[in-house]
N, C-alpha and C positions, 0 to 999 in steps of 0.2 A: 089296579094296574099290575097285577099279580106279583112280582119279584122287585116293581119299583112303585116310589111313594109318590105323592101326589103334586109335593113340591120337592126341593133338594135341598138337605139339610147340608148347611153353608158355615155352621160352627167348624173351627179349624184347630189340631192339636200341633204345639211348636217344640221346638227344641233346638239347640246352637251349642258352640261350645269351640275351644280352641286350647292347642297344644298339638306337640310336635311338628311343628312347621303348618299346621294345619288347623283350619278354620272351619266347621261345618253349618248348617241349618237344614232343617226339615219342615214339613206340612203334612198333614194327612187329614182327610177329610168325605165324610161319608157319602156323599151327593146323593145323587137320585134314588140307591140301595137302601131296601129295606132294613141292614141290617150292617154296621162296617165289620167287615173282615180282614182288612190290612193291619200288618203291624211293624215294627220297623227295630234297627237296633245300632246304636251309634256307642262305641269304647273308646277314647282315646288313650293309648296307654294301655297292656293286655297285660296279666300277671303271668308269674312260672320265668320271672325274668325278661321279657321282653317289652319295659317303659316304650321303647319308639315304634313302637309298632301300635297298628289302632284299624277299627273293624267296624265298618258301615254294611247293613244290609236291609232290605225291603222284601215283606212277605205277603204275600198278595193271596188270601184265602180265599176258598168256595165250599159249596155247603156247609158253612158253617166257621168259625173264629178260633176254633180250639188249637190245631195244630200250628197255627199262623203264629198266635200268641205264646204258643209254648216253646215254638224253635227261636223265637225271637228274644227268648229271656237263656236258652241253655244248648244253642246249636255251636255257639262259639267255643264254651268248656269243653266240647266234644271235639270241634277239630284241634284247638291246643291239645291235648290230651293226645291226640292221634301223632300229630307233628312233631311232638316230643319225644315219642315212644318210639323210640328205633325199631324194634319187631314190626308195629304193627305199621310204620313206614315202609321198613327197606322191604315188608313183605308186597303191600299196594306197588310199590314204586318196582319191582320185579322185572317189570313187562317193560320199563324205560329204556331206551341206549342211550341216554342223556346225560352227560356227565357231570354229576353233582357239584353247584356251586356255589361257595360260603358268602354268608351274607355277610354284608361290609357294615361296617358303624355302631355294630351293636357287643358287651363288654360281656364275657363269660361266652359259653358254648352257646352257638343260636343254629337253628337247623338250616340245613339246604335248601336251595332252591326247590330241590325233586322230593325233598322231605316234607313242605309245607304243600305242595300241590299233590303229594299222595295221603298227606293228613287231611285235607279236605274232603278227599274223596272217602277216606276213611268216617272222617265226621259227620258225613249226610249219611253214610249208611248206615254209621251206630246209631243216630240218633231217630234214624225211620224204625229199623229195627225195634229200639226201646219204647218207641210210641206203641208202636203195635202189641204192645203187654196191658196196654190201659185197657182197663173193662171196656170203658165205653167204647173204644176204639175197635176194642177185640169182637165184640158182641154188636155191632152193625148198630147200634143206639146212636150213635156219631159217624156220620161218615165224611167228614169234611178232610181238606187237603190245602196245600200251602205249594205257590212258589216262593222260589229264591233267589235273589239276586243280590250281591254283595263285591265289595272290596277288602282285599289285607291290605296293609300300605305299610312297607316295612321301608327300615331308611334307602332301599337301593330297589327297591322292584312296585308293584302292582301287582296285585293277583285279583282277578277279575273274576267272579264264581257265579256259574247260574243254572238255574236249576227250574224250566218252566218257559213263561213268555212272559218274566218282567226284564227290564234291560237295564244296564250299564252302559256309560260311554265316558270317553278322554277326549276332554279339548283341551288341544295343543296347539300353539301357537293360533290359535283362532280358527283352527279346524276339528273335525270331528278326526281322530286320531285313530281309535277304537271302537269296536261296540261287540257288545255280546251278540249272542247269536238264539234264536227263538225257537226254541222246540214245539215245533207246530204237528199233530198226527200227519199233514201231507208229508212234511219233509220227506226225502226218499231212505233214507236209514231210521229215522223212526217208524217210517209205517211199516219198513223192514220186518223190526222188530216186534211191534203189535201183531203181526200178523203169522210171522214164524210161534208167538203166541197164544194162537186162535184165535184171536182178533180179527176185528175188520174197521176201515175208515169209512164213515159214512160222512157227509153234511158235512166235512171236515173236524170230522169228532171222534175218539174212539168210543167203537159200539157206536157210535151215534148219538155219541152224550157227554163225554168229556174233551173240551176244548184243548188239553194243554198234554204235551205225552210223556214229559216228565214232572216230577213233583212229590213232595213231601206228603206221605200218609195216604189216602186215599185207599186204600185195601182193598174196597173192593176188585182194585183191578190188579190187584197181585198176588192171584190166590193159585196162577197156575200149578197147576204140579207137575214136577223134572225140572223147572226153569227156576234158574236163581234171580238173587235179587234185581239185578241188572237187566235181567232177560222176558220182564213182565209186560204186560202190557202200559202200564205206565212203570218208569224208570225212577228210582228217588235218586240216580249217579247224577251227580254234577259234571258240567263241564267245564274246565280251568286252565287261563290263561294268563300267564305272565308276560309281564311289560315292565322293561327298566326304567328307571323313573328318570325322565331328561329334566334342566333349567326351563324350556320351554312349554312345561305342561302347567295348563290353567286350572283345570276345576275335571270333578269328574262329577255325572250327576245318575242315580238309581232310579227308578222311579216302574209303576206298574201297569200293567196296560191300560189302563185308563188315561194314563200320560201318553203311551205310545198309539189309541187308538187313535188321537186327534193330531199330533203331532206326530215328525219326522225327527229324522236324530239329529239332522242340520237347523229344522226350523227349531227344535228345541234350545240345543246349544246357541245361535243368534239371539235367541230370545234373552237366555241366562245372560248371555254375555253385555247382551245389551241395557239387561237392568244391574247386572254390577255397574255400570257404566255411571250410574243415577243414585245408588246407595249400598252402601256397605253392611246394610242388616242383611242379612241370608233368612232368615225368617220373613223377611218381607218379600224377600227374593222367591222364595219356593214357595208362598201364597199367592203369589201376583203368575206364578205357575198354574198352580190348581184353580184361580178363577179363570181363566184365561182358559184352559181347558173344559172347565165348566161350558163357557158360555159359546165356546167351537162344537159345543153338543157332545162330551164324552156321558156315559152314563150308568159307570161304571164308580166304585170306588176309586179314590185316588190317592196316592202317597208320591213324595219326591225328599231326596236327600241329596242336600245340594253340598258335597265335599271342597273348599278350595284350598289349591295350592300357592307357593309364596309368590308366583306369574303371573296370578288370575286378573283381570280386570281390573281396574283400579276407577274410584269417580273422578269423573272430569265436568270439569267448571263447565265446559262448551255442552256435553250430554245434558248435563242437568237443564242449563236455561232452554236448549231444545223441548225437554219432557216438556216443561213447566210451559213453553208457548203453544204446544201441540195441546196442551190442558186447558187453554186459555180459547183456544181457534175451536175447540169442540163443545166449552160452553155457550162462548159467543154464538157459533151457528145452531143449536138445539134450542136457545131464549130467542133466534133470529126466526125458525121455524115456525114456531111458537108463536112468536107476534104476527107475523102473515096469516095464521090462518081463519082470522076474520069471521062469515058466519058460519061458514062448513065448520068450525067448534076445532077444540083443542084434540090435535092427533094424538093416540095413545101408542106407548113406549114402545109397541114393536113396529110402528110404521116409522117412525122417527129412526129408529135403527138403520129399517130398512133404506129409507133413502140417504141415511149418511154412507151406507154399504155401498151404494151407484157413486158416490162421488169422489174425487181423488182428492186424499186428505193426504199433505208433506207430513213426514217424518215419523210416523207411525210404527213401532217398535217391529223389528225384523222378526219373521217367525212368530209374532201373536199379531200382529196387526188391529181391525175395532174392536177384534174381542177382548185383548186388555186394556181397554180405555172404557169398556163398560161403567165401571163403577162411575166414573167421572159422567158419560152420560147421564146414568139414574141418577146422581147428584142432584144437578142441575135439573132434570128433566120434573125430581118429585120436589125440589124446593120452589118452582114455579108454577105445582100444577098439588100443592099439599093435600088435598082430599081426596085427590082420584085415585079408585080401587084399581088394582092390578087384575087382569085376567084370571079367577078364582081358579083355575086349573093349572097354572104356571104357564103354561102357555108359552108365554113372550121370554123365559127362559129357556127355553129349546131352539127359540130362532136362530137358523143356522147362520153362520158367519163368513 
């Protein structure tokens, strides 16, 4: 199946944690890819002085795991380092008419507003730069690349960093508040710049071959010469937005296009919101993400990093007994199916899908709808039917939703 596997490997990596007003969980998980390339980076608490501040971000690899993993363990030392370094700030920060503004809550000197969004920018560029001295990196042995997408969260802003087509978003008051924005080669100032280059857009790819038209490492495509780093055909500059952080912000969630290829930023956030709604683990929360995605047909690697704030969601008694009878109405009718089918013989699990798909089923989670109620199908489906083989090809995992 050249670049995918035969079935989707459904093992899932967790991580949670809590402090500074904030509570996180992750998932990442390799699906249908021959190979995972995501990796993720959750801080609570950053050193050089700044306990309230804390650093989520999602890297979403290709050709390969190397630079995904390595920014994901020392991208962050690189923008502290830059944000703190008045030179190498107030030189990035130059080009601003913004007028610098101090960050509230935090005790000793903490940088500016325009200080931490030109340290950013300084940090993706030091650390593309440093990559590119690794042999393998240097010498075409390796030629893999990483998006970026990330949050600062300091006690009074957001800073929202992305670098590629993985996304960020803020729900706020039960809307989608924010979103990063996708560096796709059509966009019209990317191709801009591919192209001023020597590049060209083809199939929506530069050259006709890379998806994304910024991003970490990737060399190959930044070897012009006279064009700086910024000026290549793919870009490692971040783009960086600040947001002051209201009482009404819920949850902000990262995630990589394997998340954004099945999902919308609304159906996603309904979705989130709707399973805080039902439990309070965030690791359950960003798995019940990634299957859910799975089985909407992404086919892609997936990661998700579910950040929340002291607004988010809360369980409710009424939510829960809803899940819990929606659980109840889906095994009933799959043993109900089941018993009807008499001697035409027991239907297998993707027709069972299929006609629960025609029918209108109450209360079905907003933005996943029967694709997160999967698991509970096959539940039922394989406790009633224990020897029947699945379609040897996966098949009935791909069935669209």
């Amino acid at each position: 199946m050249g670049a995918f596997l035969d079935k989707p490997k459904t093992e899932k990596h967790n991580a949670h944690g809590a402090g500074n007003s904030l509570r996180f969980g992750l998932s990442s998980m390799q699906g249908w890819r021959v190979e995972m390339e995501d990796a993720h980076t959750a801080v609570l608490g950053l050193p050089h002085g700044l306990p309230d501040w804390s650093f989520f971000a999602v890297y979403d690899g290709h050709a390969g795991s190397r630079v995904a993993n390595y920014c994901s363990k020392h991208l962050l030392e690189h923008i502290i380092s830059a944000s703190l370094n008045p030179p190498a700030a107030a030189a990035a920060a130059s080009s601003s008419s913004t007028t610098p503004t101090p960050e509230a809550g935090l005790s000793g000197p903490a940088p500016t507003v325009e200080a931490v969004k030109a340290g950013i920018r300084v940090g993706f560029l030091k650390i593309d730069e440093h990559m590119r001295s690794f042999s393998d990196l240097r010498n075409g042995m390796d030629r893999s690349g990483s998006t970026a997408v990330g949050v600062l969260v300091s006690p009074a802003h957001i800073f929202f960093v992305n670098c590629g087509d993985s996304r960020g978003v803020l729900c706020r008051n039960s809307h989608v508040c924010f979103s990063t924005l996708d560096h796709k080669p059509c966009n019209p100032r990317e191709k801009e710049r591919i192209q001023n280059a020597g590049g060209s857009v083809m199939i929506q790819r530069v050259n006709g071959s890379l998806a994304v038209s910024r991003a970490l490492g990737d060399y190959d495509y930044k070897c012009v010469e006279g064009k700086g780093p910024t000026e290549q055909l793919v870009s490692p500059e971040p783009e960086v937005f600040e947001i002051a952080r209201a009482p009404e912000d819920q949850f902000v969630v990262l995630a990589c296009d394997g998340i954004w290829d099945v999902m919308s930023n609304e159906e996603l956030c309904d979705f989130v919101r709707s399973r805080l709604e039902v439990s309070d683990d965030l690791e359950r929360v960003c798995n019940e993400v990634v299957d859910t995605c799975l089985h909407k047909g992404s086919r892609d690697n997936m990661s998700v990093v579910l950040v929340c704030m002291p607004n988010a969601p809360k369980v409710s008694e009424e939510a829960v007994r809803r899940d819990a009878e929606l659980d109840t109405f889906l095994e009933a009718r799959v043993e109900e199916m089941i018993e009807k089918s008499g001697d035409e013989g027991i239907p297998d699990l993707v027709t069972v899908i299929r006609q629960l798909s025609t029918e209108s089923i109450p209360n079905l989670p907003p933005g996943g709808g029967l694709a997160s109620k999967r698991s509970v199908v096959e539940a039922v489906y394989h406790r009633l039917n224990p020897h029947r083989e699945e379609d040897g090809n996966g098949a009935d995992l791909e069935e669209p939703w």
